[in-house]
MOPAC internal coordinates of N, CA, C and O (Angstrom, degrees):
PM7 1SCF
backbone

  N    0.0000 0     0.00 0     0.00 0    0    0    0
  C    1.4236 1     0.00 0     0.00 0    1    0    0
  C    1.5274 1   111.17 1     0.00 0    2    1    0
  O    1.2310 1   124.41 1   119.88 1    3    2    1
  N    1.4673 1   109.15 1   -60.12 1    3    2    1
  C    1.4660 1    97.86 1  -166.35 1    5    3    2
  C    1.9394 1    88.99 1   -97.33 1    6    5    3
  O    1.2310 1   118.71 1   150.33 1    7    6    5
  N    1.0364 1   120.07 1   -29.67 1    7    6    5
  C    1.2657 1   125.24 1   178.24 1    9    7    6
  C    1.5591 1   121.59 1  -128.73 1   10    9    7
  O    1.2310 1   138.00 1   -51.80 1   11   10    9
  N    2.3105 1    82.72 1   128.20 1   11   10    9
  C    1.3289 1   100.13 1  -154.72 1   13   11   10
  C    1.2948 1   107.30 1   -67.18 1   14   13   11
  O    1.2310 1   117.38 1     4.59 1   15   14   13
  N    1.3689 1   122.59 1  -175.41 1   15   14   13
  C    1.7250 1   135.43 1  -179.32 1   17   15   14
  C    1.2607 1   100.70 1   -62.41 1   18   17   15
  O    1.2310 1   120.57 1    93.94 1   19   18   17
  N    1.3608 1   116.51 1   -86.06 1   19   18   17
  C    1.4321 1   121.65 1   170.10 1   21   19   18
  C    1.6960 1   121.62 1     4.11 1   22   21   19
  O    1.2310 1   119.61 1   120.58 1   23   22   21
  N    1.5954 1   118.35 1   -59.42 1   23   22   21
  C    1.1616 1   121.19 1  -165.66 1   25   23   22
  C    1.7005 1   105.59 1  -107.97 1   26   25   23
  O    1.2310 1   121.06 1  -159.46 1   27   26   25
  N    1.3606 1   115.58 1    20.54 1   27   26   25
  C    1.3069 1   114.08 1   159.08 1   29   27   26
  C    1.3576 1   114.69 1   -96.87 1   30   29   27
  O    1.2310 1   128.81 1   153.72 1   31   30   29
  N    1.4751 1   100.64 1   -26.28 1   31   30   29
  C    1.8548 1   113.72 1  -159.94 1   33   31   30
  C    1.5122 1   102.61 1   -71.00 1   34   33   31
  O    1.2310 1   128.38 1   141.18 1   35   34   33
  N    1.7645 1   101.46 1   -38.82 1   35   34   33
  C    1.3383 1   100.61 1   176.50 1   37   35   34
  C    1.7705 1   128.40 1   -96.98 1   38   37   35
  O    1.2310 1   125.11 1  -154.27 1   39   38   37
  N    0.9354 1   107.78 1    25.73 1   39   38   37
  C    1.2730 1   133.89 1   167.73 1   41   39   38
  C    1.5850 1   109.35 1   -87.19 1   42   41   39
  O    1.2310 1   122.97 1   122.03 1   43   42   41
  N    1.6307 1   111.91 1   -57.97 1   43   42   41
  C    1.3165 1   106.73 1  -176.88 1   45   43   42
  C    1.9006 1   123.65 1   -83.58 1   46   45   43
  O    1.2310 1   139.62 1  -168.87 1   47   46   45
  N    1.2794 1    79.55 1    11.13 1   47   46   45
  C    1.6765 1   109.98 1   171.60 1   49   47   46
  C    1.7889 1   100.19 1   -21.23 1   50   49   47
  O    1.2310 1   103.25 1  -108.48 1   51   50   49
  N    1.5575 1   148.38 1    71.52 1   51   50   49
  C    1.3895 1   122.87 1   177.67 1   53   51   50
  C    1.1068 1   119.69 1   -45.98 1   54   53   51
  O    1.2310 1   123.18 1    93.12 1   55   54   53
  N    1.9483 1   111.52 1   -86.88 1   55   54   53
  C    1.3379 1   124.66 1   175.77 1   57   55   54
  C    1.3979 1   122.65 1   -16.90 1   58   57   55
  O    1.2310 1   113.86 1   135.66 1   59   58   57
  N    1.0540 1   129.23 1   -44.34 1   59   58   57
  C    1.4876 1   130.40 1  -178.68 1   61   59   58
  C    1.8088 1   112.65 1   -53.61 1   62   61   59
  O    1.2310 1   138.28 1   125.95 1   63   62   61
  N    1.3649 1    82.17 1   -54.05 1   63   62   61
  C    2.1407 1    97.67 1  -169.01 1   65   63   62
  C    1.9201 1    82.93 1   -54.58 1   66   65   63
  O    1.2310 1   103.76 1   177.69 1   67   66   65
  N    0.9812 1   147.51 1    -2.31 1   67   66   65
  C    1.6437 1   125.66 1  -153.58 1   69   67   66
  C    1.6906 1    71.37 1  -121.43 1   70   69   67
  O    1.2310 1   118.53 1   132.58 1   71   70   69
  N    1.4315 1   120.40 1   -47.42 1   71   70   69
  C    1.3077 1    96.64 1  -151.89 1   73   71   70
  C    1.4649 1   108.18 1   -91.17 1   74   73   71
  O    1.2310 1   122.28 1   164.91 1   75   74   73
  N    1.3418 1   113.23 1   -15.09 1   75   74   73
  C    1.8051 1   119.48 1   138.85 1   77   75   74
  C    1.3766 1   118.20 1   -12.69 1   78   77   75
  O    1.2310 1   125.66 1   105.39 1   79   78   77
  N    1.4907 1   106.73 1   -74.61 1   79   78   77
  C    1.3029 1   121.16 1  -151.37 1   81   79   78
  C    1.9335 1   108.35 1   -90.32 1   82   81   79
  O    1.2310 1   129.40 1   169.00 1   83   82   81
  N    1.3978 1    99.49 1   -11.00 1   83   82   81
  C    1.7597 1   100.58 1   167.76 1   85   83   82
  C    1.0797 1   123.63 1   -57.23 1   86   85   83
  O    1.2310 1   109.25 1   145.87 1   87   86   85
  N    1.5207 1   137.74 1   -34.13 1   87   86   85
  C    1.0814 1   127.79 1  -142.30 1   89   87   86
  C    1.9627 1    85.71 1   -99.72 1   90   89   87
  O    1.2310 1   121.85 1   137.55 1   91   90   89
  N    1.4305 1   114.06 1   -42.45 1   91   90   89
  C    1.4695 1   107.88 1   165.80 1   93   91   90
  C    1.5073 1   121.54 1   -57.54 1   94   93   91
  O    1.2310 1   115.57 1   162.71 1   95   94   93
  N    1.0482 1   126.01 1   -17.29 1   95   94   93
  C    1.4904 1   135.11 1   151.81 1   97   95   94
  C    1.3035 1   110.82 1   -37.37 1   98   97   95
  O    1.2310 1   123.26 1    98.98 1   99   98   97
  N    1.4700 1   111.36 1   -81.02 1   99   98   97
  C    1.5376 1   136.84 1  -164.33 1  101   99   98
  C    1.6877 1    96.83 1   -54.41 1  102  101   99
  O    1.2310 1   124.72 1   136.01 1  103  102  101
  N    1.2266 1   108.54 1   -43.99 1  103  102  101
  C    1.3616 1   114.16 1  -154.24 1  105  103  102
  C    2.0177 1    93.55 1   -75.51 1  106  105  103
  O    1.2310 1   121.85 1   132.09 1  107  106  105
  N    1.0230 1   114.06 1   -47.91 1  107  106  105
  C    1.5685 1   109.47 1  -178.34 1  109  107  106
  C    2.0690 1   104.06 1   -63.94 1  110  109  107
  O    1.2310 1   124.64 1   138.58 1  111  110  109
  N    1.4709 1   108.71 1   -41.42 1  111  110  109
  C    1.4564 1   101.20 1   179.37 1  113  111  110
  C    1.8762 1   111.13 1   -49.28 1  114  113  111
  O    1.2310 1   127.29 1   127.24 1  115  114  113
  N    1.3243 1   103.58 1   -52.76 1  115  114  113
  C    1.2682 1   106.11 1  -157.23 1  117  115  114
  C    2.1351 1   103.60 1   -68.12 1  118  117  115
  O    1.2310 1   133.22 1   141.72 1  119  118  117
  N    1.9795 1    92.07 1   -38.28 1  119  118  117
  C    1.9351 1    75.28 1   158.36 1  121  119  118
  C    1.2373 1   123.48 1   -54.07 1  122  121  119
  O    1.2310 1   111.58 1   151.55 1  123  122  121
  N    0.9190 1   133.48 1   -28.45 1  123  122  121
  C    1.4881 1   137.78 1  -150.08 1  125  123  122
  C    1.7467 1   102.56 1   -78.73 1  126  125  123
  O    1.2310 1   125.23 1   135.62 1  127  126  125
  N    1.5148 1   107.55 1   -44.38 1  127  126  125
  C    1.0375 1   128.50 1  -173.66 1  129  127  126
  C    1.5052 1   104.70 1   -69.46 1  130  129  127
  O    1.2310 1   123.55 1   118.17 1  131  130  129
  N    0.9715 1   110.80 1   -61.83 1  131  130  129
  C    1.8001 1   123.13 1  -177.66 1  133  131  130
  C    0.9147 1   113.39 1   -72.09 1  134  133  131
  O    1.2310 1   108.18 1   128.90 1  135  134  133
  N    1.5160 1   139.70 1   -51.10 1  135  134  133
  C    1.7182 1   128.76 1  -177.61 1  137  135  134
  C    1.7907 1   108.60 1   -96.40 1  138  137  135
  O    1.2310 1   122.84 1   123.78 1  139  138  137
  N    1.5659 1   112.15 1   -56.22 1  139  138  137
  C    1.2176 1   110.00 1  -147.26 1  141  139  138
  C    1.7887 1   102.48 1   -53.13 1  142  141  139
  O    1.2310 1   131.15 1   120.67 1  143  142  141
  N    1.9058 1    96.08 1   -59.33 1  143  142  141
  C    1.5769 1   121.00 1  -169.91 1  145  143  142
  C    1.7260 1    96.60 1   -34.79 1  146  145  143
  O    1.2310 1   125.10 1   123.12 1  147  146  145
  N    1.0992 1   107.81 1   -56.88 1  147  146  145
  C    1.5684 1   110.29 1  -166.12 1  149  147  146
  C    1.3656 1   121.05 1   -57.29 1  150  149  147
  O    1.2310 1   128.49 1   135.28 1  151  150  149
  N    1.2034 1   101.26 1   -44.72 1  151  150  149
  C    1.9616 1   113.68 1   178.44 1  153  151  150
  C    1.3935 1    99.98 1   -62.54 1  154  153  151
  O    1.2310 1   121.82 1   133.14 1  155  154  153
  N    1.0511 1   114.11 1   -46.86 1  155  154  153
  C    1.8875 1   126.74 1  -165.49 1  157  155  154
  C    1.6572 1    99.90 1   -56.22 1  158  157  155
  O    1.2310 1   119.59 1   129.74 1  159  158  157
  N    1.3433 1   118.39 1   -50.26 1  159  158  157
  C    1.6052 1   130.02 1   173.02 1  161  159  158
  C    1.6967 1   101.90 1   -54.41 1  162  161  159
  O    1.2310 1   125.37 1   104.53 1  163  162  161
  N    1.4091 1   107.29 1   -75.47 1  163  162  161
  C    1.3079 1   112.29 1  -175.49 1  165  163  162
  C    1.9070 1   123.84 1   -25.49 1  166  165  163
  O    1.2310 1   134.61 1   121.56 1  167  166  165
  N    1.4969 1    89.34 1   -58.44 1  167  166  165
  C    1.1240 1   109.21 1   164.51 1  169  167  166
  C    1.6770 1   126.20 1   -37.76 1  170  169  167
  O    1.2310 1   124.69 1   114.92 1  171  170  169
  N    1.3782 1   108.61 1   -65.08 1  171  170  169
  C    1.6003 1   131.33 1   174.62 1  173  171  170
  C    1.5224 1   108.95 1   -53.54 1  174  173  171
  O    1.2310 1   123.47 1   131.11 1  175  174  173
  N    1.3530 1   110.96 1   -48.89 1  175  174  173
  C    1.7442 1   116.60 1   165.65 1  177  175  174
  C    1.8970 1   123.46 1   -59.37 1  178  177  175
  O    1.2310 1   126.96 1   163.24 1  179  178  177
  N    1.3645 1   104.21 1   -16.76 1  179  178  177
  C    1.5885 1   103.79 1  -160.67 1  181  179  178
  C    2.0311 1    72.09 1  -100.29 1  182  181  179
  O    1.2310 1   120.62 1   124.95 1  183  182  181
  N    1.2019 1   116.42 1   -55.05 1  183  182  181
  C    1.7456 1   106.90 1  -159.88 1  185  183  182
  C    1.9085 1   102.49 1   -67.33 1  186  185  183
  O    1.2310 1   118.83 1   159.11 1  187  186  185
  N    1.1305 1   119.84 1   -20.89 1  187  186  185
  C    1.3919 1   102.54 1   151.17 1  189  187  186
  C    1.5196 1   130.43 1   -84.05 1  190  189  187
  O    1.2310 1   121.64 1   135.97 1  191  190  189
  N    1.2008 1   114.47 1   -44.03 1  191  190  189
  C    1.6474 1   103.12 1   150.15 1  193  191  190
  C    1.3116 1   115.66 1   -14.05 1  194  193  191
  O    1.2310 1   119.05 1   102.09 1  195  194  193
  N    1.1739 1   119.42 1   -77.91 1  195  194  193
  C    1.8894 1   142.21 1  -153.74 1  197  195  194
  C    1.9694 1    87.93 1   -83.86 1  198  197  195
  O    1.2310 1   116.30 1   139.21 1  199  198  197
  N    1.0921 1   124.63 1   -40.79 1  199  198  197
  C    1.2301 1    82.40 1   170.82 1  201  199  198
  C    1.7022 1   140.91 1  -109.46 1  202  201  199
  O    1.2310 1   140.41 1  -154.62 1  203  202  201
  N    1.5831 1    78.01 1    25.38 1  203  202  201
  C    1.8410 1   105.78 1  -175.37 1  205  203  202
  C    2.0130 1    96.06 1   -80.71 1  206  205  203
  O    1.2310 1   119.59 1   148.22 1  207  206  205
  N    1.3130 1   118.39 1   -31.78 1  207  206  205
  C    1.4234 1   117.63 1  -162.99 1  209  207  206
  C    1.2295 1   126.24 1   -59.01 1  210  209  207
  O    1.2310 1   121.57 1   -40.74 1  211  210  209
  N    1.5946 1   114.60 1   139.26 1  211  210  209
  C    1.2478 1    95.00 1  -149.14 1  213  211  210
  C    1.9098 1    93.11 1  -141.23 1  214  213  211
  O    1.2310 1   108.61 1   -42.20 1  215  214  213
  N    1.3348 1   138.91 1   137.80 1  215  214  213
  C    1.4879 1   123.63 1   174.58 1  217  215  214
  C    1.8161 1   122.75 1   -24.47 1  218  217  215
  O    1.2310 1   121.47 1   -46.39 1  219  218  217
  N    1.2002 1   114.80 1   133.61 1  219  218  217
  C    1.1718 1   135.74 1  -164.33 1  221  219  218
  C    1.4913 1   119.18 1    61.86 1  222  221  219
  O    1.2310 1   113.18 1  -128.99 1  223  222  221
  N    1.2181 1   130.49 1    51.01 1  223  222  221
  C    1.4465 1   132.07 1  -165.47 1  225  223  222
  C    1.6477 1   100.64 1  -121.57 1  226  225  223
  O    1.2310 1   111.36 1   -59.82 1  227  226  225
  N    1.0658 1   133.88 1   120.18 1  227  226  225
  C    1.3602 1   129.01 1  -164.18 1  229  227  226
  C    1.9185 1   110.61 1  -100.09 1  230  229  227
  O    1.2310 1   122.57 1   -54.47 1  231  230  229
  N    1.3054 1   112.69 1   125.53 1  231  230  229
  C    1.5479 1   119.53 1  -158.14 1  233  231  230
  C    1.3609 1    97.51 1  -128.28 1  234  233  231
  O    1.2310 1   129.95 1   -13.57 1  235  234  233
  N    1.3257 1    98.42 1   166.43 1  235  234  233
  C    1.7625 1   110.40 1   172.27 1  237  235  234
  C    1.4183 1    89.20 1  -132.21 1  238  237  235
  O    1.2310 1   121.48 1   -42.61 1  239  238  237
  N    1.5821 1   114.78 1   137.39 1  239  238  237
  C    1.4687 1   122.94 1  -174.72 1  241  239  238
  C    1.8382 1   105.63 1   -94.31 1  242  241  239
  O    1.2310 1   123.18 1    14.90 1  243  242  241
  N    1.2139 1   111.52 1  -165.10 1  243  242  241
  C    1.2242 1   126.03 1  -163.91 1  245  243  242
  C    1.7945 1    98.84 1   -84.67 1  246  245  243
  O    1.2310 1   126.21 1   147.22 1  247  246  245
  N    1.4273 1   105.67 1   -32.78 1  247  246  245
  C    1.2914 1   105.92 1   178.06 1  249  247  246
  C    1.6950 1   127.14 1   -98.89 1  250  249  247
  O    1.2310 1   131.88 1  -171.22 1  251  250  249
  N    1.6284 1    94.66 1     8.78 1  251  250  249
  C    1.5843 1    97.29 1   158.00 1  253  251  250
  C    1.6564 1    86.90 1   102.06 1  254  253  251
  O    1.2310 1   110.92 1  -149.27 1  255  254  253
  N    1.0356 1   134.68 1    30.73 1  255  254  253
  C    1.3913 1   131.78 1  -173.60 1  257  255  254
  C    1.1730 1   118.25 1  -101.68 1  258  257  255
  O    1.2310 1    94.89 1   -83.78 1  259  258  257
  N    1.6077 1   161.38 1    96.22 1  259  258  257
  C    1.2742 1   161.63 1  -143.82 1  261  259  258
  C    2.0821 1    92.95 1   -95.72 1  262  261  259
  O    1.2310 1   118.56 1   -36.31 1  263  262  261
  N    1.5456 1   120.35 1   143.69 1  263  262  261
  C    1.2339 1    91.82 1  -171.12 1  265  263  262
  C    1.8040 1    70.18 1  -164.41 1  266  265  263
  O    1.2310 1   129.04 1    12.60 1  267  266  265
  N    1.4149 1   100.18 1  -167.40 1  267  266  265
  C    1.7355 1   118.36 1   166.80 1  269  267  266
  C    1.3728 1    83.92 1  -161.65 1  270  269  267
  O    1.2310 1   136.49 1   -33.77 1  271  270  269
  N    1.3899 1    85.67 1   146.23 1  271  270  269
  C    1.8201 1   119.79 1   170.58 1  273  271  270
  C    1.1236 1   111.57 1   -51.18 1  274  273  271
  O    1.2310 1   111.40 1   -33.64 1  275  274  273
  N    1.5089 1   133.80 1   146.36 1  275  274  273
  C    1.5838 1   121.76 1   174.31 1  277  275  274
  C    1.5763 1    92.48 1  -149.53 1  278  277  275
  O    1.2310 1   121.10 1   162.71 1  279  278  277
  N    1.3239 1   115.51 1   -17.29 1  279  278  277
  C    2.3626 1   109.56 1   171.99 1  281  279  278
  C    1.2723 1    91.73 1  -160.81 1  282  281  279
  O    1.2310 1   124.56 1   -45.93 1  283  282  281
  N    1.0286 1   108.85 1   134.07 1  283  282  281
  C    1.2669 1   136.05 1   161.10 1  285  283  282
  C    1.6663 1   118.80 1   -83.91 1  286  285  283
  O    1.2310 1   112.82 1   -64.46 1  287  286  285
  N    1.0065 1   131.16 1   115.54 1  287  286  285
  C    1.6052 1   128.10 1   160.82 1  289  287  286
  C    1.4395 1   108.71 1  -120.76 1  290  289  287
  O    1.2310 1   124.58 1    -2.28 1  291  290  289
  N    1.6625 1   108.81 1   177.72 1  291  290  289
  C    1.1706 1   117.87 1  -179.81 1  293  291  290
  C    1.8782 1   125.49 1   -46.06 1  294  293  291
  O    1.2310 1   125.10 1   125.29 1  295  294  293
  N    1.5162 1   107.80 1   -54.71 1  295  294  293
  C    1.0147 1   128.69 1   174.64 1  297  295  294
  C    1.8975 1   123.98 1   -87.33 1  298  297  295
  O    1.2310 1   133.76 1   126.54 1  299  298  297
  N    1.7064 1    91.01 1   -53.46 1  299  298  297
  C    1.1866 1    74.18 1   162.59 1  301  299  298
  C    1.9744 1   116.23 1  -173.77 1  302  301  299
  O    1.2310 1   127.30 1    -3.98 1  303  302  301
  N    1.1607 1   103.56 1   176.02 1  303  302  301
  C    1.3887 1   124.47 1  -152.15 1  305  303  302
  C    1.7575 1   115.65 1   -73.45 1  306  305  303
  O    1.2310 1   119.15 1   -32.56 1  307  306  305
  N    1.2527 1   119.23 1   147.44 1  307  306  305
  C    1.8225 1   124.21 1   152.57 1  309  307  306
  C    0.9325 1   102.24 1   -96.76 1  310  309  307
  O    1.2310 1   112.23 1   -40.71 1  311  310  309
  N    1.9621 1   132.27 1   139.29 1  311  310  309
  C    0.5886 1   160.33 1   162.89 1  313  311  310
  C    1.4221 1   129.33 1  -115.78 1  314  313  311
  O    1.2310 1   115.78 1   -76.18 1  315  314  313
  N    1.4778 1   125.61 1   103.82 1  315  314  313
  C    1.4649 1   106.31 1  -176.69 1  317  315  314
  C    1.4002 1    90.26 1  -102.23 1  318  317  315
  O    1.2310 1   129.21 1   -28.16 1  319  318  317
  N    1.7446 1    99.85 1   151.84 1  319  318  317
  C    1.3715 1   147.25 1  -167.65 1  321  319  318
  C    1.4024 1    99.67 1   -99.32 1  322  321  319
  O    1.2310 1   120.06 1    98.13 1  323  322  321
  N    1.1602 1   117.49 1   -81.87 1  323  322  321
  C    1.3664 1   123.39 1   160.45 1  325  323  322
  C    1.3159 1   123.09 1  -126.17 1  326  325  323
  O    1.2310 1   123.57 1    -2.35 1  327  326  325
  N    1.4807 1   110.77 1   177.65 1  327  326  325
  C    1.5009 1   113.49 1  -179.26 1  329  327  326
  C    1.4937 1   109.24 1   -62.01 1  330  329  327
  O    1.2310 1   125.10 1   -62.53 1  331  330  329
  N    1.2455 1   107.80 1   117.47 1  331  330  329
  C    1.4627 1   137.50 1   172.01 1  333  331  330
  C    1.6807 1   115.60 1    81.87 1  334  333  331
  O    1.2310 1   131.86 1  -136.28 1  335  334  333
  N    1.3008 1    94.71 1    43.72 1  335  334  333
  C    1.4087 1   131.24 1  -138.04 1  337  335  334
  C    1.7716 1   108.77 1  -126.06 1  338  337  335
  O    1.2310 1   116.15 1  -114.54 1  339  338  337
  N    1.6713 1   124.92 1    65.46 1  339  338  337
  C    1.8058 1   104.77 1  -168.79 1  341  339  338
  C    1.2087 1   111.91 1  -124.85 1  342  341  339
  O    1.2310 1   114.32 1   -11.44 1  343  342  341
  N    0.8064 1   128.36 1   168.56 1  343  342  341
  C    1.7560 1   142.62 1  -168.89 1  345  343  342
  C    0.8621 1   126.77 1  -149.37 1  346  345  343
  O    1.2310 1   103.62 1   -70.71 1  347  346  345
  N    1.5128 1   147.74 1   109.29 1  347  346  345
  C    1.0742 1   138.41 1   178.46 1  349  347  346
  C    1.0936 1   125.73 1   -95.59 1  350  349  347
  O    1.2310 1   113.84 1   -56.60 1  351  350  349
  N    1.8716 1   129.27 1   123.40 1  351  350  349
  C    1.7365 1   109.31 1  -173.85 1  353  351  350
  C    1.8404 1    89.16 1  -158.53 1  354  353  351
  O    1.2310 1   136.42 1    17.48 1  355  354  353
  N    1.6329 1    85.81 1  -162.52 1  355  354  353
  C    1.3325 1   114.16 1  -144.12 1  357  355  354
  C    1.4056 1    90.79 1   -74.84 1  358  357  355
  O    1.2310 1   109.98 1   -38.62 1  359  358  357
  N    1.4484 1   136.42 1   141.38 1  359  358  357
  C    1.4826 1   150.37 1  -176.30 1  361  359  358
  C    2.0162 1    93.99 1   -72.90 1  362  361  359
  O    1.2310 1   136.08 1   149.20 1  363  362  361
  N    1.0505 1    86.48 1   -30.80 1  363  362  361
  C    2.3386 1    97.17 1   176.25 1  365  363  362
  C    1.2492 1   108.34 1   -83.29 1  366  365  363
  O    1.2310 1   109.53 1   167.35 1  367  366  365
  N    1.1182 1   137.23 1   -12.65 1  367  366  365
  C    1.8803 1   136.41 1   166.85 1  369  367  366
  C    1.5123 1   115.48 1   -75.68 1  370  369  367
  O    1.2310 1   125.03 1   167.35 1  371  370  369
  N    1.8008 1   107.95 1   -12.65 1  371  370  369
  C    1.5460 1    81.71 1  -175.75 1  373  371  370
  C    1.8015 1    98.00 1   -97.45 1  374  373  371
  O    1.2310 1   128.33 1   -26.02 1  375  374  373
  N    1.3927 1   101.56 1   153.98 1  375  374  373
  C    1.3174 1   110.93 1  -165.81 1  377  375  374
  C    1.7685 1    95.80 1  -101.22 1  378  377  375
  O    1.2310 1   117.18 1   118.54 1  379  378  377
  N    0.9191 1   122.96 1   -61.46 1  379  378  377
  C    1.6694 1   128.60 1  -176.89 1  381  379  378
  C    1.9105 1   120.16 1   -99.55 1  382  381  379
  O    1.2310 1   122.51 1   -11.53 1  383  382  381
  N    1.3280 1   112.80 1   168.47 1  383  382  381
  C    1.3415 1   108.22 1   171.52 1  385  383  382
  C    1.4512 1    99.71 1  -136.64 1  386  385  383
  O    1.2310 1   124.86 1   -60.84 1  387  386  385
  N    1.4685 1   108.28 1   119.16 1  387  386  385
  C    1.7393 1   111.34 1  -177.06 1  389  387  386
  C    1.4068 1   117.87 1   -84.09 1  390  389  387
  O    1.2310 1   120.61 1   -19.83 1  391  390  389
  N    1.1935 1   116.44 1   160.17 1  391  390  389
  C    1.6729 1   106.21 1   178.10 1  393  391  390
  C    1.8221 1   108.93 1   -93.12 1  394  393  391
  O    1.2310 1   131.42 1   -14.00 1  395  394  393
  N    1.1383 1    95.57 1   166.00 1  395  394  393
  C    1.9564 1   117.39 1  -148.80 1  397  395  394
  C    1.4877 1    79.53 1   -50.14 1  398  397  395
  O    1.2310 1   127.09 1   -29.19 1  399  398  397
  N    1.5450 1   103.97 1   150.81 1  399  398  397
  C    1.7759 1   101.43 1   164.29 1  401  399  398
  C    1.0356 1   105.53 1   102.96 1  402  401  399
  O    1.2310 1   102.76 1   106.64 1  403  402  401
  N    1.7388 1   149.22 1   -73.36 1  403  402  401
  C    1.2228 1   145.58 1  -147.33 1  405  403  402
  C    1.6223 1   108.85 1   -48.36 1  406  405  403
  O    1.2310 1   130.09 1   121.54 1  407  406  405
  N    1.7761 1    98.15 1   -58.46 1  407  406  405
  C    1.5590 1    99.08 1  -173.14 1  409  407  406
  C    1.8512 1   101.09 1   -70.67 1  410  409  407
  O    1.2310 1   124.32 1   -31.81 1  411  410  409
  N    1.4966 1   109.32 1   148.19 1  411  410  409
  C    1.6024 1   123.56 1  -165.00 1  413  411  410
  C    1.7280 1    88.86 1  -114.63 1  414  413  411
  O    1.2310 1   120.10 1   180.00 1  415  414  413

């Protein structure tokens, strides 16, 4: 009555609404692939890092700080900076683990 045939038929259009909604499909797989997967690894590599550390292990922190291990605790670490030189912080601030030697 008030609405013709024509614009009901294509209203109940199925196939379309699926093939609508594919391309947002594809589009979340391929994030998934490219950002999430990767961070998720990254991630898994930095919390064994941090909880592999062990006294005398030489790190660069989150704030650019060159240091060696000097106590280890649960949460978190001494670090001397320099000779006569300590810090105490978060076992999650250090960003890298250097090999033996660098820090002098």
């Amino acid at each position: 009555m008030f609405i013709s045939p024509a614009y009901a038929q294509a209203a109940s259009d199925g196939p379309s609404t699926f093939l609508s909604l594919l391309p947002l499909v594809l589009m979340f797989v391929v994030l998934y692939f490219v950002m999430i997967r990767p961070q998720m690894k990254r991630q898994k590599e930095h919390r064994a890092m941090v909880e592999a550390l062990a006294k005398g292990d030489e790190i660069v922190t989150a704030g650019g700080l060159l240091g060696k291990v000097t106590k280890v605790g649960d949460t978190y670490i001494d670090v001397e900076l320099a000779s006569g030189v300590e810090v105490q912080m978060q076992r999650t601030a250090v960003v890298q683990l250097l090999p033996k030697g660098t820090v002098q």
